[in-house]
N, CA, C and O atoms as a GROMACS GRO file, in nm:
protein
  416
    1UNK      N    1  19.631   7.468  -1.342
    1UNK     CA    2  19.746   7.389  -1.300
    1UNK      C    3  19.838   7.475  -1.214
    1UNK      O    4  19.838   7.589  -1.261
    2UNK      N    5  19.932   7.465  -1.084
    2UNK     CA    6  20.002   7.489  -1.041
    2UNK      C    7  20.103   7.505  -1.101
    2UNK      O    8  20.142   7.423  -1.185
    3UNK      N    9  20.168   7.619  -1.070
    3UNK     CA   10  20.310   7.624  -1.075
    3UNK      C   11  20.414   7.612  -0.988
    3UNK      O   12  20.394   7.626  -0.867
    4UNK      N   13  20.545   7.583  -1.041
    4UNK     CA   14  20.625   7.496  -0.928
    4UNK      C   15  20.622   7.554  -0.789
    4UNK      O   16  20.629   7.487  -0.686
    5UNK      N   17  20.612   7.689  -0.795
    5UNK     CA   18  20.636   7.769  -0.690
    5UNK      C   19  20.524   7.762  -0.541
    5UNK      O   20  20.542   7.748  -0.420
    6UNK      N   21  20.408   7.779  -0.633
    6UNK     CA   22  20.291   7.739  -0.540
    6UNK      C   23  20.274   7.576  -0.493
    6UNK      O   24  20.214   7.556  -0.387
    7UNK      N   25  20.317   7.477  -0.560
    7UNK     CA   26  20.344   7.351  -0.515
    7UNK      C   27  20.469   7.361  -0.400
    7UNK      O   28  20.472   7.280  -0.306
    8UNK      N   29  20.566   7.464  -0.415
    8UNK     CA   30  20.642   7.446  -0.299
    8UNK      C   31  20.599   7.562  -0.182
    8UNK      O   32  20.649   7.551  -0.070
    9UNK      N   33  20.534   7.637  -0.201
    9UNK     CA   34  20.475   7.660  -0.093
    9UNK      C   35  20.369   7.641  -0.046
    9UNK      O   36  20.335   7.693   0.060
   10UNK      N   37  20.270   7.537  -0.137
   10UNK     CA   38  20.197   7.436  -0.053
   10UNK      C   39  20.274   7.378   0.050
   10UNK      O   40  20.246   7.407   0.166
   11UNK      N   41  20.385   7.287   0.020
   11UNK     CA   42  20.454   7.197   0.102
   11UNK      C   43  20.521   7.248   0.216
   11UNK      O   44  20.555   7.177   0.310
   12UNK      N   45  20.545   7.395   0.206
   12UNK     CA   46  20.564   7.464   0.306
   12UNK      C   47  20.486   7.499   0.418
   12UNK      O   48  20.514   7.491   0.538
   13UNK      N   49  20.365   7.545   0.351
   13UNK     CA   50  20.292   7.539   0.443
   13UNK      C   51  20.210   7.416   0.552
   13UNK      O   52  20.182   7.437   0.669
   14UNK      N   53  20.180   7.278   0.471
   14UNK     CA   54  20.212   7.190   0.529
   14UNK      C   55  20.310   7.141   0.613
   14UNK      O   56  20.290   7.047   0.690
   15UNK      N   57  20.418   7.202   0.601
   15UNK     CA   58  20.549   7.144   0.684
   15UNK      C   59  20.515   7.205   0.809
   15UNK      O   60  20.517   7.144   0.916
   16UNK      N   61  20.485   7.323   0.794
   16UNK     CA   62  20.491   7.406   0.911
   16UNK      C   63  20.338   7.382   0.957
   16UNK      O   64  20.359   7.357   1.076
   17UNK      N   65  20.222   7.374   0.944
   17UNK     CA   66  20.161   7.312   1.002
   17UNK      C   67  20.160   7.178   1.089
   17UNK      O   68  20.120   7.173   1.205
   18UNK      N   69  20.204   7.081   1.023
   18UNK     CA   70  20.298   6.911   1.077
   18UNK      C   71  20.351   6.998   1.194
   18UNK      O   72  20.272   7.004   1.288
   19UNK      N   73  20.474   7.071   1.210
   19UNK     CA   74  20.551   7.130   1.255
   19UNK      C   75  20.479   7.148   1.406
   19UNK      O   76  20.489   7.078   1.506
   20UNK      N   77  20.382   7.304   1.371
   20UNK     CA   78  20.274   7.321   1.518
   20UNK      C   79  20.200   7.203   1.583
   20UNK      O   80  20.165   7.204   1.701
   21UNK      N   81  20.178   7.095   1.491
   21UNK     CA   82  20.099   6.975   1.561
   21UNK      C   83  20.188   6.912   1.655
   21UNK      O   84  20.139   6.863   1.757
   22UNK      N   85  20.319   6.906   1.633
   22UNK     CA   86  20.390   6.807   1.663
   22UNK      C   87  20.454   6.903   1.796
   22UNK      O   88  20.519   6.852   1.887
   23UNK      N   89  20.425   7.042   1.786
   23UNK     CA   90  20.523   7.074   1.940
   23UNK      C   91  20.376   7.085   1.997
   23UNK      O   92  20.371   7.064   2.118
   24UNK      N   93  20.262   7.111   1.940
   24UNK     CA   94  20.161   7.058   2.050
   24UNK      C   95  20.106   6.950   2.122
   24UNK      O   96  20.024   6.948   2.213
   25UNK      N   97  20.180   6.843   2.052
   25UNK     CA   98  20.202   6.675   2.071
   25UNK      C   99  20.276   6.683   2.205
   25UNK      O  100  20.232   6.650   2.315
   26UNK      N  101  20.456   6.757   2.162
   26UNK     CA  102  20.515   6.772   2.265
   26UNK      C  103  20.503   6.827   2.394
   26UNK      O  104  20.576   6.788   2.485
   27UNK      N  105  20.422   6.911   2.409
   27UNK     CA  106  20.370   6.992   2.524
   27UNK      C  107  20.302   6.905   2.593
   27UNK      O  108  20.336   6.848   2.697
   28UNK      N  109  20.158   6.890   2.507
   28UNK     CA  110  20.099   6.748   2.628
   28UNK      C  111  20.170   6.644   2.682
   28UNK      O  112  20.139   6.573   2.778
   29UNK      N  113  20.314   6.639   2.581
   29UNK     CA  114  20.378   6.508   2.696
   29UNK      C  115  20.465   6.592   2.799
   29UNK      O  116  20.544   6.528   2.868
   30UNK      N  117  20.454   6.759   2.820
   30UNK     CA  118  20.515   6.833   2.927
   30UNK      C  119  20.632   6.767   2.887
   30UNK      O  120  20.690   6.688   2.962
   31UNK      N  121  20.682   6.803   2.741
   31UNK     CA  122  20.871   6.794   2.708
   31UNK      C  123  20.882   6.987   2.727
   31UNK      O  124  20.801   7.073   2.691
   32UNK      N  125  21.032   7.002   2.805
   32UNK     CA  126  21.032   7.148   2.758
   32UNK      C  127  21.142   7.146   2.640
   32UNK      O  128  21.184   7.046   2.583
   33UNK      N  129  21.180   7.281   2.617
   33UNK     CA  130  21.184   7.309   2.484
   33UNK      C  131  21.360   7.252   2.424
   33UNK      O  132  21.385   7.223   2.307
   34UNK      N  133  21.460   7.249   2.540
   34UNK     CA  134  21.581   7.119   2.527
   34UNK      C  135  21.479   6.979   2.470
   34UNK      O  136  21.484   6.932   2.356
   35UNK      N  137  21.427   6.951   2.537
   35UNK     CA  138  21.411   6.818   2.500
   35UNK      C  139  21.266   6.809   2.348
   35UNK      O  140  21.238   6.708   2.283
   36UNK      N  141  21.222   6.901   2.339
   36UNK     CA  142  21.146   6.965   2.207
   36UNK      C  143  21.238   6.957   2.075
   36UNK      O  144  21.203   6.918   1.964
   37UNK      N  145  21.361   7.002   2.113
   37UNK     CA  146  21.459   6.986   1.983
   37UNK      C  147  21.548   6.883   1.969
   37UNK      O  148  21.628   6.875   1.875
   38UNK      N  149  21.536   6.801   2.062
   38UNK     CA  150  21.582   6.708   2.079
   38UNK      C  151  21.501   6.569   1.989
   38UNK      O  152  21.548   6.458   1.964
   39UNK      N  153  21.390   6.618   1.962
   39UNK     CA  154  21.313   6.492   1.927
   39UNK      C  155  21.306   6.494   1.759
   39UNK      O  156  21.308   6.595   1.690
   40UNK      N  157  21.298   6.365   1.715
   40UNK     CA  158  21.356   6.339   1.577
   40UNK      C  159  21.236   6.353   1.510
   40UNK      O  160  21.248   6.311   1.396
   41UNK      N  161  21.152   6.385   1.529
   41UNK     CA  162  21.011   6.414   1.415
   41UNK      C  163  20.994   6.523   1.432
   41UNK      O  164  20.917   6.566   1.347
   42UNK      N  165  21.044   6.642   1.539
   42UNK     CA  166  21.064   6.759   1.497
   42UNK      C  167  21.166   6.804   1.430
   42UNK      O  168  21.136   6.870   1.330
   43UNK      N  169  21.274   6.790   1.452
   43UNK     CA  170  21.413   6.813   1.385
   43UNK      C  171  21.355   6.792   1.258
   43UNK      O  172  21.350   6.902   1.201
   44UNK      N  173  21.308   6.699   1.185
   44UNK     CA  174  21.262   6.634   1.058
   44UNK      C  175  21.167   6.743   0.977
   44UNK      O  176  21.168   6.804   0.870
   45UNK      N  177  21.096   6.732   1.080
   45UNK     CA  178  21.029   6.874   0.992
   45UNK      C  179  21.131   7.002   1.000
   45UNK      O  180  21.181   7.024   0.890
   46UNK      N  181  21.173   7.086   1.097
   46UNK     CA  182  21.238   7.153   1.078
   46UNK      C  183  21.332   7.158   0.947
   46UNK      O  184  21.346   7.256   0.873
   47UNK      N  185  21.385   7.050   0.934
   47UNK     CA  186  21.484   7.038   0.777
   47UNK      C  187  21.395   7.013   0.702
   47UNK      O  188  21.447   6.951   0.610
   48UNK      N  189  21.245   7.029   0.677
   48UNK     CA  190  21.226   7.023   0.548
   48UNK      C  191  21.140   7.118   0.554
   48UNK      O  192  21.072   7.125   0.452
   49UNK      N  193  21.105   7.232   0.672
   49UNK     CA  194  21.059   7.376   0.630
   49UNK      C  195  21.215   7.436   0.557
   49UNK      O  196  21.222   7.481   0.443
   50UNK      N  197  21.366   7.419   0.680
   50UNK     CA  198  21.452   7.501   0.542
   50UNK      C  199  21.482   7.489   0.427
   50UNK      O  200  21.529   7.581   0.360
   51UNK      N  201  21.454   7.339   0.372
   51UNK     CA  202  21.431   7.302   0.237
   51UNK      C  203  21.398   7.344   0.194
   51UNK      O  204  21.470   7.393   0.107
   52UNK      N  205  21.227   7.392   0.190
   52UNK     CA  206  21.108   7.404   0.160
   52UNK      C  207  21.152   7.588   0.145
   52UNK      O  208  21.125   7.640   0.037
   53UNK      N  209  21.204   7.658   0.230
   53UNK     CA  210  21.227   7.826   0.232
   53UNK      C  211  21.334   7.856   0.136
   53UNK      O  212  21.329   7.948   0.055
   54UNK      N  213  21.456   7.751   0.153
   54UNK     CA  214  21.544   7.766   0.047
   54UNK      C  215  21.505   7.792  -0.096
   54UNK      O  216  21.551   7.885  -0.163
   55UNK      N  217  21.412   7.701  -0.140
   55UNK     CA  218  21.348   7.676  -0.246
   55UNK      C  219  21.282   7.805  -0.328
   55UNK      O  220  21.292   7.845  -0.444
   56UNK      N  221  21.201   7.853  -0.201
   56UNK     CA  222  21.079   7.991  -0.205
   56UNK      C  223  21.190   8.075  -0.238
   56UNK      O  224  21.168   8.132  -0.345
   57UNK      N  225  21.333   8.113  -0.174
   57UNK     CA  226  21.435   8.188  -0.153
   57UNK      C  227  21.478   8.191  -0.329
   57UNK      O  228  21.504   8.290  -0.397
   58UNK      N  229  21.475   8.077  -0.362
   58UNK     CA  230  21.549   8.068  -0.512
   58UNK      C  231  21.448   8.090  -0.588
   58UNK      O  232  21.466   8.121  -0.706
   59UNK      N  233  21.329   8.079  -0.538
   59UNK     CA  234  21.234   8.091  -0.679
   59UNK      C  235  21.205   8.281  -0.653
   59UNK      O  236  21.122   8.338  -0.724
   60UNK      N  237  21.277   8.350  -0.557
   60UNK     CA  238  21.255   8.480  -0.565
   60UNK      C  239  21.371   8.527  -0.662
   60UNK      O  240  21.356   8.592  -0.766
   61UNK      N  241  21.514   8.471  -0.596
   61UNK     CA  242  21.629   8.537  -0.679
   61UNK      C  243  21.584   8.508  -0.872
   61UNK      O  244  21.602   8.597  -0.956
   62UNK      N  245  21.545   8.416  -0.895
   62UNK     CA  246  21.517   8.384  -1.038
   62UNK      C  247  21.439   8.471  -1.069
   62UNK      O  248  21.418   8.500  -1.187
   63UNK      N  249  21.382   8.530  -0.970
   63UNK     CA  250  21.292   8.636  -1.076
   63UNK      C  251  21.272   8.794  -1.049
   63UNK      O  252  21.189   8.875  -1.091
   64UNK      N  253  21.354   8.804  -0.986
   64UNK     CA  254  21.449   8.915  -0.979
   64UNK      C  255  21.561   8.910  -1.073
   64UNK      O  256  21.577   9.020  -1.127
   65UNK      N  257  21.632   8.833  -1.105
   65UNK     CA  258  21.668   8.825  -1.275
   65UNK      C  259  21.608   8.824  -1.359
   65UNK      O  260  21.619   8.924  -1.429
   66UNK      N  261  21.515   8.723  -1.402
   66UNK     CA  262  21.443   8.779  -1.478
   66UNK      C  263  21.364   8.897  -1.524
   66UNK      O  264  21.312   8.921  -1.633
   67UNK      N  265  21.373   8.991  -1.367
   67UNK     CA  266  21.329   9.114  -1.378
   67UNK      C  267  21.400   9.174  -1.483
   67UNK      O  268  21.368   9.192  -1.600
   68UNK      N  269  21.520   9.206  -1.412
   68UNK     CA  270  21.631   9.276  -1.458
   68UNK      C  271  21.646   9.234  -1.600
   68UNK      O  272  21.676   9.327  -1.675
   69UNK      N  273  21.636   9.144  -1.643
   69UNK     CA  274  21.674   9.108  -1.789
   69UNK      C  275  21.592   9.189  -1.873
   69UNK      O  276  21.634   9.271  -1.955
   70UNK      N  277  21.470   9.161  -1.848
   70UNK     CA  278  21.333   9.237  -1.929
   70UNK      C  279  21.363   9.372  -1.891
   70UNK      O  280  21.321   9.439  -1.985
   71UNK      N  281  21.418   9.458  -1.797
   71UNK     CA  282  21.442   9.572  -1.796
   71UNK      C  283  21.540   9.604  -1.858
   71UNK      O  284  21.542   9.720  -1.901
   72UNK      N  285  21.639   9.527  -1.881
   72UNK     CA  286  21.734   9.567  -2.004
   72UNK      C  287  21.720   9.592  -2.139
   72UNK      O  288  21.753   9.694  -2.200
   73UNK      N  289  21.650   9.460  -2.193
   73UNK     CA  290  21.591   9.462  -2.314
   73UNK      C  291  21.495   9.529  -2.335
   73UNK      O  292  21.455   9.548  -2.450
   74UNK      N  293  21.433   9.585  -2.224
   74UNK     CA  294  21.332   9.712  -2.298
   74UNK      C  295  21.422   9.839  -2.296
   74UNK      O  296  21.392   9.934  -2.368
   75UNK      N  297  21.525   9.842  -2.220
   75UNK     CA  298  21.618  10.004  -2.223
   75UNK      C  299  21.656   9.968  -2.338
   75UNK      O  300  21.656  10.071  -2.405
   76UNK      N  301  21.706   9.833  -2.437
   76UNK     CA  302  21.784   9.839  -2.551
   76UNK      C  303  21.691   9.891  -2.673
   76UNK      O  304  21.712   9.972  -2.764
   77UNK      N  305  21.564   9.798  -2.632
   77UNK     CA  306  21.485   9.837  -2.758
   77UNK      C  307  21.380   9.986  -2.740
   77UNK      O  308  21.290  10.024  -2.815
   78UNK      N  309  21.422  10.036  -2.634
   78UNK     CA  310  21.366  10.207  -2.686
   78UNK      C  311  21.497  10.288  -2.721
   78UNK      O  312  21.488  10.407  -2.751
   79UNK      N  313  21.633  10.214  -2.715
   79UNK     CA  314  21.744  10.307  -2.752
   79UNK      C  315  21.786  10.218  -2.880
   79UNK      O  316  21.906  10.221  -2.906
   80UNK      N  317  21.714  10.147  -2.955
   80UNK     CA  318  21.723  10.097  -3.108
   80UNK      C  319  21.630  10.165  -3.179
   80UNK      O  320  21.666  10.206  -3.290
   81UNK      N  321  21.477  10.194  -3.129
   81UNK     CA  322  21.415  10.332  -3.176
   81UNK      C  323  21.466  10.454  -3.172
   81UNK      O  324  21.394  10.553  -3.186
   82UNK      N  325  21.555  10.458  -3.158
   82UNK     CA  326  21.572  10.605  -3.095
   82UNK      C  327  21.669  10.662  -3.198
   82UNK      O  328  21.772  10.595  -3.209
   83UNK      N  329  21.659  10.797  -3.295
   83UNK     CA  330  21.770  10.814  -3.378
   83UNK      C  331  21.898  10.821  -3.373
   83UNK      O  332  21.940  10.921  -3.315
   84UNK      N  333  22.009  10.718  -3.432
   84UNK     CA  334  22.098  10.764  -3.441
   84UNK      C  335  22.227  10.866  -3.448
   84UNK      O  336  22.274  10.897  -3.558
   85UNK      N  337  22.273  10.909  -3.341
   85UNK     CA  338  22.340  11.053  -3.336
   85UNK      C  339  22.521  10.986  -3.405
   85UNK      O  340  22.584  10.892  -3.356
   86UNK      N  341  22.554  11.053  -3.502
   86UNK     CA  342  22.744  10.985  -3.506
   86UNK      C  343  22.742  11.093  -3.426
   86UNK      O  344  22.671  11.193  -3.411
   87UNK      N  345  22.865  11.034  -3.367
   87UNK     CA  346  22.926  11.142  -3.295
   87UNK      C  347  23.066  11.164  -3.388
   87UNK      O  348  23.112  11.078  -3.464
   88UNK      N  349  23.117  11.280  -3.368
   88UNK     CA  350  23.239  11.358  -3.462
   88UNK      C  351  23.340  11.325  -3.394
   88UNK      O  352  23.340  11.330  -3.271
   89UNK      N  353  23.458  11.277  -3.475
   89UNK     CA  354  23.536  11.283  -3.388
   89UNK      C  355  23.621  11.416  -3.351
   89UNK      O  356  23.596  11.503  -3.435
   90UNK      N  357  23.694  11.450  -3.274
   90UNK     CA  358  23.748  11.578  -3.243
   90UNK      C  359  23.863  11.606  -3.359
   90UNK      O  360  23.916  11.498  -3.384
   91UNK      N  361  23.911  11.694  -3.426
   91UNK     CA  362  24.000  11.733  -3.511
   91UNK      C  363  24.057  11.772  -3.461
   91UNK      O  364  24.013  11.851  -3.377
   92UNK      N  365  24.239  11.744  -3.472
   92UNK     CA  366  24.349  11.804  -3.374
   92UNK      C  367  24.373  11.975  -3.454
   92UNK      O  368  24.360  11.997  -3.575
   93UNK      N  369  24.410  12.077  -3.350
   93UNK     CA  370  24.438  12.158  -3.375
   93UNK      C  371  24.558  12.214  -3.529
   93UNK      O  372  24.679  12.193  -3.512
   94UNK      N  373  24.519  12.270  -3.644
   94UNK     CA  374  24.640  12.259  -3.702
   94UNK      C  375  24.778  12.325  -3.653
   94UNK      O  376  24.762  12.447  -3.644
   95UNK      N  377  24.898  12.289  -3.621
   95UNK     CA  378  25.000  12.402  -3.585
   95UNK      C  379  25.042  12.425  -3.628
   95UNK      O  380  25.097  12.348  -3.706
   96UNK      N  381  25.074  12.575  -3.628
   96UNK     CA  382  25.166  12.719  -3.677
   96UNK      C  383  25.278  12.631  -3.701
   96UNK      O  384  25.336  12.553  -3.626
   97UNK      N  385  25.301  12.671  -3.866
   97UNK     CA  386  25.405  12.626  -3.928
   97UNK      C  387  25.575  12.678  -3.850
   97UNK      O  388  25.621  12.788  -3.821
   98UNK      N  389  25.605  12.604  -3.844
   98UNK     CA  390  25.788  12.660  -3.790
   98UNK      C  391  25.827  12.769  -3.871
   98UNK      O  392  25.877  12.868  -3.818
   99UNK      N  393  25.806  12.760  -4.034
   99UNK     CA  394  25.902  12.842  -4.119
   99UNK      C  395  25.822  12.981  -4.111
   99UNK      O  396  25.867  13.071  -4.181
  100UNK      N  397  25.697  13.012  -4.026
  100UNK     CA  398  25.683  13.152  -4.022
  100UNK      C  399  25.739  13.228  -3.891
  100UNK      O  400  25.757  13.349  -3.896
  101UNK      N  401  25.762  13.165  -3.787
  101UNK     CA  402  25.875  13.234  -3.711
  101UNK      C  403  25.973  13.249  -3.731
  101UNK      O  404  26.026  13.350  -3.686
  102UNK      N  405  26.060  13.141  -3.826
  102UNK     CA  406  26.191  13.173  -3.869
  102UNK      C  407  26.190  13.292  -3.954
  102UNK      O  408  26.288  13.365  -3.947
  103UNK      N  409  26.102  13.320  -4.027
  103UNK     CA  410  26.080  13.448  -4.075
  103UNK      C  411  26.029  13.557  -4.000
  103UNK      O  412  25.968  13.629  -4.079
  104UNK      N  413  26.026  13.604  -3.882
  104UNK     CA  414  26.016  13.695  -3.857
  104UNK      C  415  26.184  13.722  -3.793
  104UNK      O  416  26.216  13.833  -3.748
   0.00000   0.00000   0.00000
């Protein structure tokens, strides 16, 4: 079974195939390339290859998080194996009592 991702870049790649047919459509009717973007079954595809890239675009960022997540949770769980150190806290210095200078 497919996953969503490869279903949308099936459709991608279809788009953009449609896409080459249709400016080779345009050529034999000798349109140049103003009047190439001008025409509404190209434009059409065009918005649904950036659809179609947007899509690919988000199904990368998602898993590049998901990277990162699983790289966290494995830094947590080799530093939950890992022995416990307390750390000490620092002890303030004791200070020299006043009443032994008054005695000297």
């Amino acid at each position: 079974m497919l996953t969503r991702r490869e279903v949308v870049e099936s459709h991608l790649a279809k788009a953009k195939s449609a896409l080459q047919a249709r400016a080779e459509v345009l050529k034999g009717q000798k349109k140049d390339k103003k009047a190439q973007k001008r025409d509404v079954s190209y434009r059409r595809l065009e918005a649904i290859i950036r659809k179609y890239a947007r899509r690919v675009a988000a199904f990368d960022k998602v898993e590049a998080v998901k990277k990162d997540l699983e790289d966290r949770r494995a830094e947590r769980a080799a530093r939950a194996n890992e022995p416990k150190v307390k750390k000490q806290k620092a002890k303030p210095e004791p200070k020299a009592k006043a009443k032994a200078s008054k005695k000297a």
